[in-house]
C-alpha positions in Angstrom: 0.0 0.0 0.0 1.6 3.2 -0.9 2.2 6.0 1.7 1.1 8.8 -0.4 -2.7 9.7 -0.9 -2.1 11.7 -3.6 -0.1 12.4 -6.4 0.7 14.2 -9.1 3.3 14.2 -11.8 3.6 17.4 -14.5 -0.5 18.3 -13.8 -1.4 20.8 -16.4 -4.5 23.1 -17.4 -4.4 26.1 -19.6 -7.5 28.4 -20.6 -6.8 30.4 -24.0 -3.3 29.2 -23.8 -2.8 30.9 -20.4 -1.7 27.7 -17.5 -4.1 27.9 -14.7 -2.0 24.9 -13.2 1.8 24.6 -15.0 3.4 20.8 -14.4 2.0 20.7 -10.3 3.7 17.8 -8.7 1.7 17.1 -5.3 2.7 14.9 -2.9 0.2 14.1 -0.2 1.2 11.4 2.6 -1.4 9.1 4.4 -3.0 10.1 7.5 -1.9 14.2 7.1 -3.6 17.7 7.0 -2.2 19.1 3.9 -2.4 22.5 3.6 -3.2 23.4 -0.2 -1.6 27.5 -0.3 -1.9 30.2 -2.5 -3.6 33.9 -2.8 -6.7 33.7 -4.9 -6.7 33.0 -8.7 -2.9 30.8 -8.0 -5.1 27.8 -9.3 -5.7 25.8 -6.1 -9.6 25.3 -6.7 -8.3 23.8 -10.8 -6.4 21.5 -9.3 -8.9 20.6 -7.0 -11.1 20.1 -9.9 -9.1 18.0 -11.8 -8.0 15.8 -8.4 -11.8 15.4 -8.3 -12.7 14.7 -11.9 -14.8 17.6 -12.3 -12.6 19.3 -15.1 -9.7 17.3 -17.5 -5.9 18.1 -17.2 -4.2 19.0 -20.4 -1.7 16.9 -19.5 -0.2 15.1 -16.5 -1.4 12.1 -14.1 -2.9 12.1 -11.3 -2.7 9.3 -8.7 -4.8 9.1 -5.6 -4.6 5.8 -3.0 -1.5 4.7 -5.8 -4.4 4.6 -8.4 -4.5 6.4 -12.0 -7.5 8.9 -11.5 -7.8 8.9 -15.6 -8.5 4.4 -15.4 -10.0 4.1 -11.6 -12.1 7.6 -11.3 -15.7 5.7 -10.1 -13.7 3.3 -8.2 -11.5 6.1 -6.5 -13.9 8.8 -6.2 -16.1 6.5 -3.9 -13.5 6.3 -1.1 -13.1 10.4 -1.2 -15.0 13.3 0.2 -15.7 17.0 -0.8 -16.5 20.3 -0.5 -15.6 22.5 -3.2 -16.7 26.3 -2.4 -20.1 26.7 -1.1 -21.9 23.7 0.2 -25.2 23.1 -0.9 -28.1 22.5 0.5 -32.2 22.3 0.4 -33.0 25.6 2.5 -36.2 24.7 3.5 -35.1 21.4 4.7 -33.9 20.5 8.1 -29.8 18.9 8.2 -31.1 14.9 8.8 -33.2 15.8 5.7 -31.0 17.3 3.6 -28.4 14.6 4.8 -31.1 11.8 3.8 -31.2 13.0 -0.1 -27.2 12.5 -0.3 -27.7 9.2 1.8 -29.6 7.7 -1.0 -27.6 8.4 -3.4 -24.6 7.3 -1.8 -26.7 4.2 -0.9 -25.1 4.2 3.2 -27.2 3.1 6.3 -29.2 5.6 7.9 -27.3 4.6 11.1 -24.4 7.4 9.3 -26.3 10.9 9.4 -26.5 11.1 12.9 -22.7 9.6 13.1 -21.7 12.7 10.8 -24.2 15.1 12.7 -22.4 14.0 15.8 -19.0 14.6 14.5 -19.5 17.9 13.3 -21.7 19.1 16.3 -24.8 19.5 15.0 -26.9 17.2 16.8 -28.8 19.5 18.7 -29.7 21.8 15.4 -30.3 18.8 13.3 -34.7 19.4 12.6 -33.8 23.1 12.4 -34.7 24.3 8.8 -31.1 24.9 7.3 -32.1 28.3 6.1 -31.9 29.6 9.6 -28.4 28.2 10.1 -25.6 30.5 10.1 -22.8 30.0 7.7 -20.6 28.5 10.0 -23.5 26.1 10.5 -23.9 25.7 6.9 -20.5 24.8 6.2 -20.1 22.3 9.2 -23.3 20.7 7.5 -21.0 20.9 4.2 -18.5 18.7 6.3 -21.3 16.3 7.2 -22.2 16.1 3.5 -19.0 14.8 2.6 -18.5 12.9 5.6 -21.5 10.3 5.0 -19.8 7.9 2.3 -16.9 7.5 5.4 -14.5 8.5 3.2 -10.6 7.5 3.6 -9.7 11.1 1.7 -11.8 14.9 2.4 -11.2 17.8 0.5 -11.9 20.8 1.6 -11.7 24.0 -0.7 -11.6 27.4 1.3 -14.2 26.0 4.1 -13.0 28.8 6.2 -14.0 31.9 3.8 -16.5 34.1 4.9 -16.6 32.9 8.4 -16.0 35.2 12.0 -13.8 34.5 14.2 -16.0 31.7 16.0 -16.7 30.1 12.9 -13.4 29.4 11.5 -12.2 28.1 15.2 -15.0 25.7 15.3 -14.1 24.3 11.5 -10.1 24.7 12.3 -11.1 22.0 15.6 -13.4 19.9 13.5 -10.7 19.6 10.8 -8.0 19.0 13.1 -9.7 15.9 14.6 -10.2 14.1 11.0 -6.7 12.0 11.1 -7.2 11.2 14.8 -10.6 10.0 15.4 -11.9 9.5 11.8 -8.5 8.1 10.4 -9.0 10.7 7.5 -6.3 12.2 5.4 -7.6 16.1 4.6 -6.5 18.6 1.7 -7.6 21.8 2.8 -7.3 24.8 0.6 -6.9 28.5 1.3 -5.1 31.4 1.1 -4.6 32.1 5.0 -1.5 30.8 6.0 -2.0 32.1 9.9 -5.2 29.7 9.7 -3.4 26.7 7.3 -0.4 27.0 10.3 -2.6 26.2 13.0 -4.1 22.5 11.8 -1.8 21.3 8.7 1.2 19.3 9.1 2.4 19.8 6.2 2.4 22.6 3.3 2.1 23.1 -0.4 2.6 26.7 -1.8 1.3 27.7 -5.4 1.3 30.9 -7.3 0.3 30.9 -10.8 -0.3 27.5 -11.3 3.5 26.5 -9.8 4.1 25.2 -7.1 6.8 27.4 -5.1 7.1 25.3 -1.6 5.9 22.3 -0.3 7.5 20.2 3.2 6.6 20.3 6.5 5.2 23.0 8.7 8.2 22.5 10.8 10.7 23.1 7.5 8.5 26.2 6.2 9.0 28.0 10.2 13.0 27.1 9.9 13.0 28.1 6.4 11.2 31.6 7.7 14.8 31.7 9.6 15.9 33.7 12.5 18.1 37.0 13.3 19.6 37.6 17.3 19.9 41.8 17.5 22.0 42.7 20.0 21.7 46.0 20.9 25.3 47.7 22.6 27.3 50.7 22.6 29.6 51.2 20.4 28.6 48.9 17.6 31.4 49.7 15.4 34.6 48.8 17.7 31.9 45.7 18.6 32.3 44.7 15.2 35.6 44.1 15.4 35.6 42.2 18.6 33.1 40.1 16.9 35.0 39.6 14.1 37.6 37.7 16.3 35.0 35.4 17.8 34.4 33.8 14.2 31.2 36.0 14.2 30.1 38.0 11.3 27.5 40.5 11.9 25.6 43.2 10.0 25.2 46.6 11.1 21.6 47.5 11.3 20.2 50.9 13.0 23.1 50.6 15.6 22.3 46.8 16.3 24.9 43.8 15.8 22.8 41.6 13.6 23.4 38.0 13.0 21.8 34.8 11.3 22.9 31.3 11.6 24.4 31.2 15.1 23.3 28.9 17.6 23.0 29.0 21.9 26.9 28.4 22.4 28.3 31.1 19.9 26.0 33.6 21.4 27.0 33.3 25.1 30.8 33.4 24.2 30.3 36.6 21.9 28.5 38.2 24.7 31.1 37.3 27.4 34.0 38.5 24.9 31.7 41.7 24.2 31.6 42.6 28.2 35.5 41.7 28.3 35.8 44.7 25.6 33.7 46.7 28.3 30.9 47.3 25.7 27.3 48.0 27.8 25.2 45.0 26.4 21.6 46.6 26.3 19.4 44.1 24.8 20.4 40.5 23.3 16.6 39.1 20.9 15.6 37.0 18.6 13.4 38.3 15.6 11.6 35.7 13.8 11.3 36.4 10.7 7.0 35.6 10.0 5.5 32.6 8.3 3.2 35.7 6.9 6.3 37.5 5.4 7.8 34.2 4.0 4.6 33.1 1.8 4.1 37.3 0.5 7.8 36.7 -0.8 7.1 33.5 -2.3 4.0 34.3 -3.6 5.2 37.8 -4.9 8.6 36.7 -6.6 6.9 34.9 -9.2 4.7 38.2 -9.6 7.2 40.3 -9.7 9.4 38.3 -12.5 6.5 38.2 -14.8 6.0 42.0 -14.5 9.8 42.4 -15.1 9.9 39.6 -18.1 6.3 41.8 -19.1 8.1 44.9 -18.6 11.0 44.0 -21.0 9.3 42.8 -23.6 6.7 45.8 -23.9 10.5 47.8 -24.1 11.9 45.4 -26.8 8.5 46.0 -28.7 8.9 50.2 -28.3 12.5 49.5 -29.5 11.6 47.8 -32.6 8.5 50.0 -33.7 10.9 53.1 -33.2 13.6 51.7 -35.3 10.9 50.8 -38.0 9.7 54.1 -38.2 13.5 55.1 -38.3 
């Protein structure tokens, strides 16, 4: 049995020529909250599409539970779970009968609305008529939808959006139960990285169709990196004495800056610094945010296509005034 839930090797789909998704290689392990990254319009609901079946790539395969999506779709699509957007439901319907329509479809015992009721706490609302739901309501009844086949694979695209601040706590929680009690691997999409932090264990970053990152939460926070400031007087001769130590600062607003030094290196620094009888004012670490990190690697790619944009629009003023010449 492979490891990896999904897959995906060189996934490509253009509209008008443009790539919406441009060769996407996802890798998705078993039993993980994956977060699915990007701002809006960085193609995460296309590929979501095409991991469902809903749209064809151009070109590339897709592999979910080690099975070609293109050969296996009915077969595979059975064992997943979705909801793509916003979820929908009969408003003048209560959730168990709203729930019941989907059940006979899906052809699953009757035993499984109040199972997915239960799980996503709305037992107690369940012969309300959904219209009077609130959205965070709505979308937990979303969850519930997908949850009745039991699948072994949810995707969740953007269930967060629109919420307050109680709603999105009460999906982050439900979502961050799935691989514990429900043994359930989840994709979730979005474009909030503070929320995607706070449940995923691991990360994939796309911006226009690429995909820029993807590892562990743990490896996008190191990546993020670290400075220690150290705040003294006479930075300049500090320097110096620095230098000696094997340390290599930057000067910054009067502040000894460094990156890449660990524990040890900074206590004998700052012993050798009070030897030189410099005042030490303040020794602290600056973190350099998650939230910083993906606008860099989401704007990079931006910023090259503007340039490459840029140029050409020059090269093509160049050549008409030389024609006219």
């Amino acid at each position: 049995m492979t490891d990896m839930m999904i897959e995906t090797r060189n996934l490509t789909k253009k509209y008008k020529g443009t790539p919406a998704v441009d060769a996407l290689n996802l890798a998705i392990p078993r039993g993980e909250i994956y977060g699915f990254l990007g701002p809006n319009g960085a193609g995460k609901t296309t590929t979501i599409r095409m991991l469902l079946g809903l749209i064809k790539p151009d070109s590339g395969v897709v592999q979910i539970f080690g099975q070609d999506l293109k050969r296996e779709r009915i077969k595979i699509l059975r064992r997943v779970g979705s909801l793509v957007e916003y979820p929908s439901y009969y408003g003048h319907l209560n959730a168990v009968e709203n729930l019941e329509t989907i059940r006979r479809i899906l052809n699953v015992p009757k035993s499984r609305i109040d199972e997915v009721l239960h799980t996503v706490g709305l037992t107690k609302d369940a012969k309300r008529s959904v219209k009077g739901y609130s959205l965070g309501m709505k979308q937990r009844l979303g969850i519930a939808s997908a949850l009745l086949g039991s699948p072994e694979l949810l995707i969740l695209d953007e269930p967060t959006n629109g919420l307050d601040p109680s709603g999105i706590l009460e999906i982050r929680e439900l979502i961050k139960k799935m691989p514990q009690q429900q043994g359930i691997t989840v994709l979730v999409s979005s474009h909030l990285l503070s929320e995607v932090e706070q449940m995923a264990s691991s990360v994939g970053i796309v911006n226009q169709g690429k995909m820029v990152f993807q590892d562990s939460i743990p490896n996008l926070q190191r990546k993020a990196g670290s400075e220690i400031h150290i705040a003294l007087s006479d930075p300049d001769a500090a320097m110096i004495t620095a230098r000696e130590q094997g340390c290599f600062p930057r000067l910054d607003q009067g502040h000894l800056v460094f990156k890449g030094i660990d524990n040890g290196q900074i206590a004998r620094l700052v012993a050798a610094l009070v030897d030189a009888r410099h005042s030490i004012y303040r020794v602290e670490e600056r973190r350099k945010s998650l939230e910083d990190l993906f606008l860099t690697m989401t704007s990079g790619a931006s910023n090259a296509n503007s340039e490459r944009h840029e140029a050409s629009a020059l090269r093509a003023a160049g050549l008409r005034k030389e024609a006219a010449q």
